[in-house]
N, C-alpha and C positions, 0 to 999 in steps of 0.2 A: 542058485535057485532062481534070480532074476537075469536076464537078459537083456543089459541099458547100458548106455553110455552117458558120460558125464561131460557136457563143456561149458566151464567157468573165467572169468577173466577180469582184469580189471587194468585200470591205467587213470595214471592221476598228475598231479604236480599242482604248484602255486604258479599265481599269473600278478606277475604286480602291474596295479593299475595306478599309478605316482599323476596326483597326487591321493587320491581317492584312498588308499592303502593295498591290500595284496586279498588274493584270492585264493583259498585250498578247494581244488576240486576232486571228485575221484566220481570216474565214470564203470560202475561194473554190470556183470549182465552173465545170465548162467540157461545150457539148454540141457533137458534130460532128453533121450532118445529112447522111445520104449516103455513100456507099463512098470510100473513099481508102486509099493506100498507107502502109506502115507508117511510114515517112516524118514523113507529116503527120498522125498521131495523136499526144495529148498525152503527152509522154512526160516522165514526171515530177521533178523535182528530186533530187538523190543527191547526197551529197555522202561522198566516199571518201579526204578528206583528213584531217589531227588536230586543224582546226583548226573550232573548235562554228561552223553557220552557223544561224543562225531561220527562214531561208527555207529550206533545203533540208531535205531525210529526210539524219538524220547515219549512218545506218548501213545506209542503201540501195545498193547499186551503180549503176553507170552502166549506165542504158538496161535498169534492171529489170527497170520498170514502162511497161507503155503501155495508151493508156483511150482510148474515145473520147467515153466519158462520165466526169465524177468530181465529188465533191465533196470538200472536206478541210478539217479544221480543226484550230487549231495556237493554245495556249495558251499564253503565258511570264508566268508568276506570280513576281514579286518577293518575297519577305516581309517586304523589307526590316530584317531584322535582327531580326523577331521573336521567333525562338528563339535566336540566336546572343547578343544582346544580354543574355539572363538567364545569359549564361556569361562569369566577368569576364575571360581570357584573350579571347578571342573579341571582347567589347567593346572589347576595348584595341587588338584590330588592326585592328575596325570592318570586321570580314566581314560580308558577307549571305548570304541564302540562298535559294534558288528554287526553282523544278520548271519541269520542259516536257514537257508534251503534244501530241502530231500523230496524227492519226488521217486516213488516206487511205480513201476509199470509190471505188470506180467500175468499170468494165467494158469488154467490148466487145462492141456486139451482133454478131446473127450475121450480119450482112453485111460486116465487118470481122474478125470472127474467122476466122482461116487452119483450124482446128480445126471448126467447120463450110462454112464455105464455101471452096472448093477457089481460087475466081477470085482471092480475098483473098490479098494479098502475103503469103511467108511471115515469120512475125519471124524477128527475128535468131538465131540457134546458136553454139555452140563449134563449132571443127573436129571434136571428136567428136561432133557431135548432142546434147549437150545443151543446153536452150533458153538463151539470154541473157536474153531477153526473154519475160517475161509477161503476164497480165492479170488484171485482181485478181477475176475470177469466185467465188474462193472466200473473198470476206471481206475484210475494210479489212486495210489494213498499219495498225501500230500501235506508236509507238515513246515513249519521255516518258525524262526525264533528271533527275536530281538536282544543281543546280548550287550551286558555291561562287564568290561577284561580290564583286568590290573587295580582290581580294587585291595587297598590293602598289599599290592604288588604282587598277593598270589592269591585271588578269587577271581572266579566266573561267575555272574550269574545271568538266567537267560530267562524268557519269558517266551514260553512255547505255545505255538498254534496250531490241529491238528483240523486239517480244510475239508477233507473227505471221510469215507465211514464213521460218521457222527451217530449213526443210526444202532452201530453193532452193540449188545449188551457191554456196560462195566465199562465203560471207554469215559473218557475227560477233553473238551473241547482245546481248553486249556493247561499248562502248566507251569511251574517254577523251579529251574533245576541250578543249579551251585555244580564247579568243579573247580578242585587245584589248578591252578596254570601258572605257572612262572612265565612272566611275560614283561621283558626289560626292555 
């Protein structure tokens, strides 16, 4: 019933930066070709739980963000105890320390955008009209975190910053997420 093509991709790896610690990068980015419904436009990872995930936006809501173009890149820098380690408390409990970076870019053109073209599904609303769902026309979402690893020798926790769409309803500038990590 639709007529579109789909091209997605991604490419990643760690980069050790000794002594600084090591870096997980993953660079991905997806194009649709042709009109389709709101549906089947890429609609991007949220995660609205406490619990930190790497693949998703940790202080995105559900069903945003939709693109029918994007690119995104997403940084988890270890330090590996670079700065924790000149602290002797700190040493003794053998904390680490990190950052994370995500930067989301992408769009819709206007033959999928509901906002110029009328034929175009509309996105999704609240029961009061206001939108659920966006499109990042005006600028990357932008979110990076401060983590504490190996606490207890399998906790995470991070302290999350969400830089851009401040403005959208229900959203959190900040947040606090926790995840299992085994990290010897």
């Amino acid at each position: 019933q639709y007529n579109y093509q789909s091209l997605a991709g991604s490419a990643g790896g760690r980069i050790s930066l000794a002594p600084l610690g090591f870096s997980d990068i993953l660079l991905e980015g997806g194009w649709l070709f042709g009109q389709v419904p709101y549906p089947l436009l890429f609609i991007h990872r949220a995660n609205q739980t406490y619990l930190f995930d790497e693949n998703s936006y940790n202080l995105m809501n559900f069903l945003e963000f939709a693109s029918d173009k994007y690119i995104a890149l997403s940084i988890d820098h270890s330090f590996y105890g670079f700065f924790f380690n000149r602290i002797p408390l700190l040493r003794r409990l053998n904390w680490r320390e990190g950052i994370n970076f995500k930067i989301l870019y992408g769009g819709l053109s206007p033959e999928n955008n509901p906002a110029i073209n009328k034929s175009a599904m509309l996105l999704p609303m609240y029961a009061n009209g206001v939108p659920l769902t966006y499109a990042l026309n005006n600028g990357p979402y932008i979110e990076g975190s401060f983590a504490i690893l190996n606490v207890f020798k399998i906790l995470r926790f991070d302290i999350v910053r969400r830089f851009t769409y401040l403005n959208n309803p229900n959203v959190s500038a900040w947040g606090l997420r926790a995840k299992l990590k085994f990290d010897f």
